[in-house]
N, C-alpha and C positions, 0 to 999 in steps of 0.2 A: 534592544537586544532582549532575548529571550532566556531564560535558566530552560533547561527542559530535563527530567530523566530520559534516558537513552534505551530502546529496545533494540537490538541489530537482528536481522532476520533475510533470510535467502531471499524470501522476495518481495519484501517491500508493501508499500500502501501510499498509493493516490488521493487524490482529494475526491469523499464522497463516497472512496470505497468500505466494503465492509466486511472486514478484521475478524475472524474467530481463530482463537488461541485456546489451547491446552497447555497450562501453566503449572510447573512442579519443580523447577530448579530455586532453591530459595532466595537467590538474588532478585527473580524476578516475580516470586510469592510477595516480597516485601515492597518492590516498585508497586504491586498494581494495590497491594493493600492502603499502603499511603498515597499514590493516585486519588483514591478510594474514597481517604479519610479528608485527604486536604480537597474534592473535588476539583482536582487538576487535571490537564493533559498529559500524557507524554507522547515520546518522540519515537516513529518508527524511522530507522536508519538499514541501508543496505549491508551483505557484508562482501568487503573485497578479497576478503582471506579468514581465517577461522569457521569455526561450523556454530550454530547455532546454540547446540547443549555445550557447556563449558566443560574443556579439557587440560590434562593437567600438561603444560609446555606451551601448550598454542595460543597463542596471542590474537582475538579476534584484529581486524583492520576496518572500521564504519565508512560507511559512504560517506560524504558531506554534503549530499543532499538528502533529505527527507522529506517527512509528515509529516502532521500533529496526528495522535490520533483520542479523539473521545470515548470514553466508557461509556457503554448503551449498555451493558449488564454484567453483573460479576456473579457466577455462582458457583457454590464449595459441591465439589463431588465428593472428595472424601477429605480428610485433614490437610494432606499436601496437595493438592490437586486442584485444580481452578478451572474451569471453562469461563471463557470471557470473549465478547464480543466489543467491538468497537466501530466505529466509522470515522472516516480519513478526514480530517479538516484544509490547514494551512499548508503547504508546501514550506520549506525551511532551507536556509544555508548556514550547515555551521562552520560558525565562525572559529571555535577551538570547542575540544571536547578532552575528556581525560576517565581511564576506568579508576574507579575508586574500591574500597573494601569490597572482597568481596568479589569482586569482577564487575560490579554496576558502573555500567557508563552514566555519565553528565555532561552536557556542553549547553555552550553561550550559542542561541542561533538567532539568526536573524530572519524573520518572515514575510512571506511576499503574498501581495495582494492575491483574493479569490481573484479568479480568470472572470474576464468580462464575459460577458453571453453575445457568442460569436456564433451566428448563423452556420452551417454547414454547405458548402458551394456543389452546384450540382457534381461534377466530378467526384467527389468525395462521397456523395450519398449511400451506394454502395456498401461502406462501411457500416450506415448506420442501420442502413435495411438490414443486412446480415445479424449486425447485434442483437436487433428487434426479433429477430427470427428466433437468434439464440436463448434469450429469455422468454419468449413465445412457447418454444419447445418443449423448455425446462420447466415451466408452468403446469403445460397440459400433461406432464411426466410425474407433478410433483416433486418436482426436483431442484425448483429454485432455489429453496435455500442452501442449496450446495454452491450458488455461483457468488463470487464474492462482490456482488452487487446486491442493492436493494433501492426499492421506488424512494422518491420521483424517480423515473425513468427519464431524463433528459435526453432524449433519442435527437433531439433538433442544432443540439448546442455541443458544436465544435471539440468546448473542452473535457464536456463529459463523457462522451465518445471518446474520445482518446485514450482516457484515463480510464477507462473499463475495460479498452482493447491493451494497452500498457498492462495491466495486471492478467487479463488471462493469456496471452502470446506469454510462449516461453523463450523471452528475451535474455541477453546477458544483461548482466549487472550495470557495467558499466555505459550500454545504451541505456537500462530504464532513468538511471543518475541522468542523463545527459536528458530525457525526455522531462525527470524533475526538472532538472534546473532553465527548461525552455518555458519561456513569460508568456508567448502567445502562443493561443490554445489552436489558432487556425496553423501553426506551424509545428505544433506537436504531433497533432493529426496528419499533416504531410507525412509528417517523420516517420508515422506507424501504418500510415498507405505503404511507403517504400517499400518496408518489411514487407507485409502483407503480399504485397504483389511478388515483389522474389522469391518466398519462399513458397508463395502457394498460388501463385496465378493470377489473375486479374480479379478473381473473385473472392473478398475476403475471408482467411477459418477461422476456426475455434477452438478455445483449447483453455486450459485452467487447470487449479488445483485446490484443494482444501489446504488451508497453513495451520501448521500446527508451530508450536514455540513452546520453549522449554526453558 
């Protein structure tokens, strides 16, 4: 079992993806500070209820499935203000969580092996080519660091395919949780063809956002 602190956020982080936050609420000033200081991880978590900036009555609700996510840079824009980038590690179940002073979450999780490197079957390819496209585009646009990905580009392997198409489709909550908490990466990828195909045709879209957190 794992200790993790707790981020909860609309829409989550996959393994390998990459995390940019605007950080001002001070619960969450002092997680990434002592992240920071202890060079630790912490935990991005979905939310099932609650909104992001803390409110006074509403009780957020975390997913139990997650992240890890690692600091790749902290920088102050002004005194309360943080832009921070990360990139998505381990996938996680927690096992109990609890919000502590403050409104900051903590939980016990337990974490599940990296995805094996699972070839992509030809039926599937489609998916990958399309991604390929997508960061291809965003390239020649200058634009890629808007997409919440970054190289290696693992265009060939199952799970990171998946998990790039998981973050930019704008999926519900509770499928992206169920796409966590799926072990094999050649069945994750089924799960986000499904999608793909019913909501947009045989041929895979595109879609994303910038995250911001508070």
């Amino acid at each position: 079992m794992t200790e993790l602190e707790l981020f909860p956020l609309s829409n989550g982080l996959f393994p390998e993806g990459h995390l940019a936050l605007q950080i001002f609420e001070v619960r969450y000033l002092d997680l990434i500070k002592q992240c920071q200081r202890e060079q630790r991880p912490f935990g991005v978590v979905m939310l099932h209820q609650g909104r992001e900036v803390q409110q006074a009555g509403v009780m957020e609700s975390p997913s139990t499935w997650g992240c890890v996510a690692h600091l790749l840079e902290v920088e102050q824009i002004q005194p309360a203000l943080l832009r921070v980038t990360c990139r998505g590690g381990q996938r996680f179940q927690l096992m109990e969580s609890q919000r502590g002073a403050y409104g900051r979450w903590r939980g016990q999780a337990q974490l599940s092996d990296p995805d094996p490197v699972v070839a992509i079957p030809p039926v599937l390819q489609p998916l990958a080519d399309r991604l390929g496209q997508l960061i291809a585009d965003a390239q020649r646009r200058g634009m890629a660091a808007l997409l919440p990905l970054a190289p290696p580009y693992r265009l060939d392997e199952a799970g990171w395919v998946a998990n790039r198409w998981a973050e930019l489709l704008p999926l519900a909550v509770p499928f992206k949780e169920h796409l966590l908490a799926t072990d094999d990466p050649l069945k994750r990828l089924e799960l986000v063809a499904q999608v793909v195909k019913s909501s947009m045709g045989d041929a895979p879209g595109d879609g994303g956002s910038d995250t911001d957190g508070g």
